[in-house]
N, C-alpha and C positions, 0 to 999 in steps of 0.2 A: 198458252202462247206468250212467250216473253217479249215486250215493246216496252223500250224506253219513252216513257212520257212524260208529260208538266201540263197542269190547266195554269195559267194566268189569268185571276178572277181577282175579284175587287167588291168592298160593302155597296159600293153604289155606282151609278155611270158616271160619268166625267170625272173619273178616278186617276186618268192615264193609261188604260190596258194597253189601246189600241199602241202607241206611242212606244209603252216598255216592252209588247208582245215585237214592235219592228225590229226596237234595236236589241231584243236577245237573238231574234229570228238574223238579225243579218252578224250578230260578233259569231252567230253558231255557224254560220256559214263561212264567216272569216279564217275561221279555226277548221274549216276544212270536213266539219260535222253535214253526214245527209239527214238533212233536216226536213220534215215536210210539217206543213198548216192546216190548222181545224178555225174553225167560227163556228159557235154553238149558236146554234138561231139562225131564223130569217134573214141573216144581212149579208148584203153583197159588196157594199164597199170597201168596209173593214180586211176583207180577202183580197181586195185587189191591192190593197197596201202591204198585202202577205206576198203577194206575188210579186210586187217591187223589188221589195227585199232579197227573196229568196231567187227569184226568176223561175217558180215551178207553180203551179196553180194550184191554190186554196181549195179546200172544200168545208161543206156545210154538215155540222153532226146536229140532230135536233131530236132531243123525247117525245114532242108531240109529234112532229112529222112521221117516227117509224119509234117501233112497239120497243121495247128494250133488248130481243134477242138479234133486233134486224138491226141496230143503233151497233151494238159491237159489231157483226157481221159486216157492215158499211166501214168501220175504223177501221177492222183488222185486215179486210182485204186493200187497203190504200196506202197502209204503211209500208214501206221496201224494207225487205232486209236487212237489219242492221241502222233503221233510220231509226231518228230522235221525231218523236212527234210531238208539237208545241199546238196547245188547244188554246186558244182566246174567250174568254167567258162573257157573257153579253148582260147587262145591266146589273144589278146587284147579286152576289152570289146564290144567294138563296130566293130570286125572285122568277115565277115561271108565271104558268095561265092566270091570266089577270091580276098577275104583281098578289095575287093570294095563295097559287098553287105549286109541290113541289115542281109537280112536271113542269118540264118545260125547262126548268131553270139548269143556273151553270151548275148547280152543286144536285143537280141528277142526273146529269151528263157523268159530271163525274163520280159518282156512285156509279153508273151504269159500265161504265167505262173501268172504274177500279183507280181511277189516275189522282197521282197526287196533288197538290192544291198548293200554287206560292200566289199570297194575298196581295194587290198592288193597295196602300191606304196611303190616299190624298190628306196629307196631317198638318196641312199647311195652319197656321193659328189653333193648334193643339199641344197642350203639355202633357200632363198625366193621364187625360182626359184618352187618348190614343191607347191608351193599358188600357182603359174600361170600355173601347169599344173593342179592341180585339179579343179580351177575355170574353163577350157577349158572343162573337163569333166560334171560338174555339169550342164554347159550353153549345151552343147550335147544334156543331157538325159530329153528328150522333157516329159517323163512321170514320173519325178523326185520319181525315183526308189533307188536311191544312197541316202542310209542313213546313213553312217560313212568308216571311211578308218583306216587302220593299218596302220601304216608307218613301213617298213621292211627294216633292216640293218642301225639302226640309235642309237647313243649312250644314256644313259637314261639323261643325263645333256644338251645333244642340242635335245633331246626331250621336256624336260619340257620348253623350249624354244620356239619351234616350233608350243605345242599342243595349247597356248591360242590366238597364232597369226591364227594361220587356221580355227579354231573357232569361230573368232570375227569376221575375214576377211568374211569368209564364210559361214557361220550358218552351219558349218557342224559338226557334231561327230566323234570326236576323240577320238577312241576306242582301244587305246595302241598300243606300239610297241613294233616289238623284235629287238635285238641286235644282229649285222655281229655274227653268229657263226661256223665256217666249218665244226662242226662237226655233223652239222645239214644238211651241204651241201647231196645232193640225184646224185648220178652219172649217168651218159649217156652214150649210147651206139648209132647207127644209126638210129635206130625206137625210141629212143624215153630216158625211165630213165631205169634203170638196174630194173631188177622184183627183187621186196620186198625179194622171198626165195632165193637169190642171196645174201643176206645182210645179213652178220652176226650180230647177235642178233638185230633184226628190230626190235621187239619187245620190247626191252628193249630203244632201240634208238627212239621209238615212245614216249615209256611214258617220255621217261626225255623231250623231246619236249615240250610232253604237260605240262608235269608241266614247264618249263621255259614259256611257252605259259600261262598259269593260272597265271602267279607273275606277265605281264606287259600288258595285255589285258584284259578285261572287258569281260567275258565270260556271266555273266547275262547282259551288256547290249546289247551284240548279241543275244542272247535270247530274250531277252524283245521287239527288232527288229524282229526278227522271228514270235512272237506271236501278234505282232502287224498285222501281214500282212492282207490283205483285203483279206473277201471269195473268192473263187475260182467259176465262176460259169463253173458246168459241165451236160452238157447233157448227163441224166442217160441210155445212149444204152450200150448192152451188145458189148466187142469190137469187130471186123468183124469175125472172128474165129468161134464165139460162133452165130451171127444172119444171116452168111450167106445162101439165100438158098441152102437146102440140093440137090442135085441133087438124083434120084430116084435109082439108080442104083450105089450110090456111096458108093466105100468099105468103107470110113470108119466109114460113117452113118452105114453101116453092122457090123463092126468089135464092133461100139459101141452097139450094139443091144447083140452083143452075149458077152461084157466083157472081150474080148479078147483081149489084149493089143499086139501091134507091137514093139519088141527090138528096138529101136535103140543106138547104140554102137556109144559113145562122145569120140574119143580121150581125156585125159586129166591129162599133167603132167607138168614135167620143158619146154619140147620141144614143147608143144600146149597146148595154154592157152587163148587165145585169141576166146572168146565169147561173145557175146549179152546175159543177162538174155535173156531180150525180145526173140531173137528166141530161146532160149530153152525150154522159157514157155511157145512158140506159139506150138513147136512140141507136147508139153505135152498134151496142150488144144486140138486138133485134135487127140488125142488116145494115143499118141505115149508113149513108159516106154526107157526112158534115161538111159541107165548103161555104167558107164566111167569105161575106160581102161586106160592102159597105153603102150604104142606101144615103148618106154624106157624099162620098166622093168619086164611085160608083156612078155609071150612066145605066148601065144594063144591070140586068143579074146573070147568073154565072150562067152559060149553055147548059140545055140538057138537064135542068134539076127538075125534080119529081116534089118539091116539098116546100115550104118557108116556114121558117120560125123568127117571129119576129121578138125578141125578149124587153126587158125594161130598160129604164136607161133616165136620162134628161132629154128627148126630143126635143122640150120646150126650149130648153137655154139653144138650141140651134134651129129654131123653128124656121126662120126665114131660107139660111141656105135650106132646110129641107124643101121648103116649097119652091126655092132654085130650080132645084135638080128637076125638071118637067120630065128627063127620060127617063131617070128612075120611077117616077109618081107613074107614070104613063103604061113603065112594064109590067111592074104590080097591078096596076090596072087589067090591063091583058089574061096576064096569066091566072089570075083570081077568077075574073069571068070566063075562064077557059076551063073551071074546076080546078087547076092546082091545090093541093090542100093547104090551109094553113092554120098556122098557131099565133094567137100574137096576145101578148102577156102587159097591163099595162100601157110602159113609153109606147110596144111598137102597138096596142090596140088604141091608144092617142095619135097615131100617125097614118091612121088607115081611115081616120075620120074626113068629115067634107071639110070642114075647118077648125083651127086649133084658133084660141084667141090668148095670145100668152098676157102673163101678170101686168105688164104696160098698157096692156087694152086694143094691142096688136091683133089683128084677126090676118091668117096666113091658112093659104088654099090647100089640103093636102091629098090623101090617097082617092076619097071619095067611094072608100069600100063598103064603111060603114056614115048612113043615111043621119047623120045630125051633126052635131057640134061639140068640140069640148072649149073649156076654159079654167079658168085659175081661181080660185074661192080664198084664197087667203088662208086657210085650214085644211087642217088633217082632215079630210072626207069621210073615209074609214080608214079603221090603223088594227091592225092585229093580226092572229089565227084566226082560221076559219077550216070547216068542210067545207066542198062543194059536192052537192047531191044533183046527178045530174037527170034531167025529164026527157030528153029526146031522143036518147039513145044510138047518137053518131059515133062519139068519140069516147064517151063513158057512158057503160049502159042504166036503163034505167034504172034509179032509186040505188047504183052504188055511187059511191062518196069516193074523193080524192083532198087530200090534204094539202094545205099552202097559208097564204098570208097576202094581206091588201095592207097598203101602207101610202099615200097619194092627197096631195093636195091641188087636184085637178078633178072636173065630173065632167060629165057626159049628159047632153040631153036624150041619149040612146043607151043606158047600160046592157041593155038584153033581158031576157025572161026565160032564157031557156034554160036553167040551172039553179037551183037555191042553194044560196048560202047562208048556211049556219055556226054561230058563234060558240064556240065550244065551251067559255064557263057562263053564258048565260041564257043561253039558248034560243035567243033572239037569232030571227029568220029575215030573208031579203032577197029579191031575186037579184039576177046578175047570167051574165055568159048570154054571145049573140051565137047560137049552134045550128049548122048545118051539114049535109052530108060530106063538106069536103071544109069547113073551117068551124073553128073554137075561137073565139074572140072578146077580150074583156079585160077587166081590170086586176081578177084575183094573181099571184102568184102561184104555179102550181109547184109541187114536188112529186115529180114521180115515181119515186120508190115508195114513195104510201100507197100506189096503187096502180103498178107497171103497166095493169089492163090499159090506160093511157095512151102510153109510150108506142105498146103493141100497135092497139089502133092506129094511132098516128104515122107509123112505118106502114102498116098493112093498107091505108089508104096512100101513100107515095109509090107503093109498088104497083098499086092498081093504075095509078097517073101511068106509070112508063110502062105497063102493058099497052095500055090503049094510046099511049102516045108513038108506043114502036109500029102500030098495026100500020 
């Protein structure tokens, strides 16, 4: 399968990917290229800066999440005909499970993938020194995937310096650089960069990017890198959603029989934003009709849904208007103790709590679904991959495992017991997940395509809501 690609990967984090993956992603767009975005990893906000850009939704490629034949499987069906696909590489190129292992990393994506490698190095206060770290990297990449680098925060007069020395030295392609600018600088907060609607005129602050991006980098020879890449070979199975067998008696084999589609209701504003396409397109594929709300500015939830998914987010930075909105808190209330089923990941299992006490020492009233409190620790709580292996046998049966990542500097005096999570390079265990017959609730991140049987459940219990709610 022929797909024009590019990883944009970098020796370490705060290289710039994020920044030079916008402004290629929007001059490709400028120039009229269909373009679509990858984020190798766990992370959801770096895509939403994809989706700025481009105005089409990012998605997540990840080796530990899914095996290597479902990781191309998952690229090759998302790419459109004829699109340029631009992967963003997430902390050091060659760094994966516990910054020790390949998996995981951007530079097993891209083996996995086949796709070529343009290196972003932050060479700011480097001379020669900059030869001998990319000669380290090129002598690395056993499958000589690295085919040119930017040099980032470097001036254009000890560039034209540098570029025929790295060149000669290296056989490598030097494909421009940009120059220290802070006005390009992207800010941080504790999860990660400030979200894009947080940014006043992001949009306008993207395009001057890219065009200062389009004056000193070679946008068609990244291109021409992209179209170069070697076919993809993919084994044409439909993905597990669609070929698994059907169980005989299962609602949503029935639901689809009769065209009747199960609500389920996406949180989805400033305060929860944080999703996988993948699992939203998994719940679609299994019956489900996705209608987002907004539990910020929202009073009600939408008529008629069968379902909630509540995702991650900063609930905290808008704690007070949440505990405002009484009729939203009130509905959620209702329909929870009514059995609606639910999901809520995270922001929205922080929002379902009796009270949240944010970093000020604020304490603010909220859903009151789940029996305790959270608040603000100053630190990473837990941060990484993990399994979760589930015990109770609602929503994941017992003893199999589903794949995702916790990353949160907020706890809970209630985390749950009904689910163990376990760390995958060290194999350190901990309970976690509040589960019962009609919700899943907690702090991990799940990924659905590690383990659809999820997904499935989750539909198959919203269709059994609107049976018994039509009776």
């Amino acid at each position: 399968m022929k797909i024009s690609r590019i990883m944009i990967a970098a020796p370490k984090s705060g290289s710039g990917k994020t920044t030079l993956t916008c402004a290629l992603l929007q001059a490709l767009k400028n120039q009229g290229e269909n373009v679509i975005s990858y984020k190798c990893g766990p992370d959801y906000i770096d895509s939403l800066f994809h989706k700025k850009a481009i105005g089409v939704p990012a998605r997540n490629l990840d080796t530990f999440f899914t095996d290597e034949k479902e990781t191309r499987k998952l690229f090759a069906q998302s790419v459109p005909e004829g699109g340029l696909a631009v992967i963003e590489g997430v902390m050091g190129l060659f760094d994966g499970l516990g910054g020790i292992q390949e998996r995981g990393s951007s530079y097993h994506l891209a083996k996995v993938t086949g796709t070529p490698i343009v290196l972003v190095a932050d060479v700011k206060g480097m001379g020669r020194s900059m030869i001998a770290m990319l000669a380290g990297f090129l002598t690395y990449d056993t499958e000589k995937l690295i085919r040119g680098v930017i040099l980032n925060r470097i001036s254009q007069n000890y560039f034209k310096r540098m570029k025929p020395l790295i060149e000669d030295e290296l056989n490598l392609a030097v494909l421009g650089y940009l120059p220290e600018q802070p006005a390009f600088h992207m800010e941080s907060r504790h999860l990660g960069l400030i979200l894009p609607d947080e940014l006043v005129h992001i949009k306008e602050k993207l395009q001057l990017v890219a065009k200062s991006f389009s004056a000193t980098v070679s946008v068609e020879d990244i291109r021409g890198i992209a179209a170069a890449a070697e076919e993809l070979d993919i084994e044409t199975e439909p993905c597990p959603c669609r070929n698994s067998a059907p169980r005989r008696n299962s609602p949503s084999i029935r639901k689809a029989e009769t065209s009747r589609k199960p609500a389920i209701a996406v949180a989805r504003d400033e305060a929860f934003c944080f999703y996988y396409m993948e699992n939203l397109q998994m719940l679609q594929e299994y019956g489900a009709e996705l209608i987002y709300f907004s539990p910020l500015h929202d009073e009600q939830l939408p008529q008629d849904c069968h379902g909630l998914l509540l995702g991650g987010g900063y609930p905290e930075l808008y704690a007070a208007r949440l505990c405002e909105n009484k009729g939203m808190l009130a509905a959620i209330r209702q329909v929870v103790n009514r059995g609606l089923p639910i999901v809520a990941e995270c922001g929205g299992f922080l929002y379902l709590h009796t009270t949240m006490c944010d970093k000020e020492g604020n304490e603010h009233t909220m859903a009151g679904i789940v029996p305790g409190a959270c608040f603000y620790t100053g630190r990473s709580v837990r941060f990484g991959y993990l399994e979760i292996q589930g015990k109770q046998g609602h929503f994941l049966a017992k003893g199999s495992r589903i794949r995702g990542h916790e990353f949160h500097y907020y706890d809970s005096t209630a985390n749950g017991e009904a689910a163990l999570a376990i760390k995958p390079v060290t194999g350190e265990t901990y309970p976690c997940i509040m589960e019962g017959e009609t919700y899943w609730l907690g702090f991990p991140h799940l990924y659905y395509p590690s383990n659809p049987a999820f997904a499935e459940a989750f539909v198959a219990k919203a269709i059994k809501y609107q049976d018994r709610s039509s009776i």
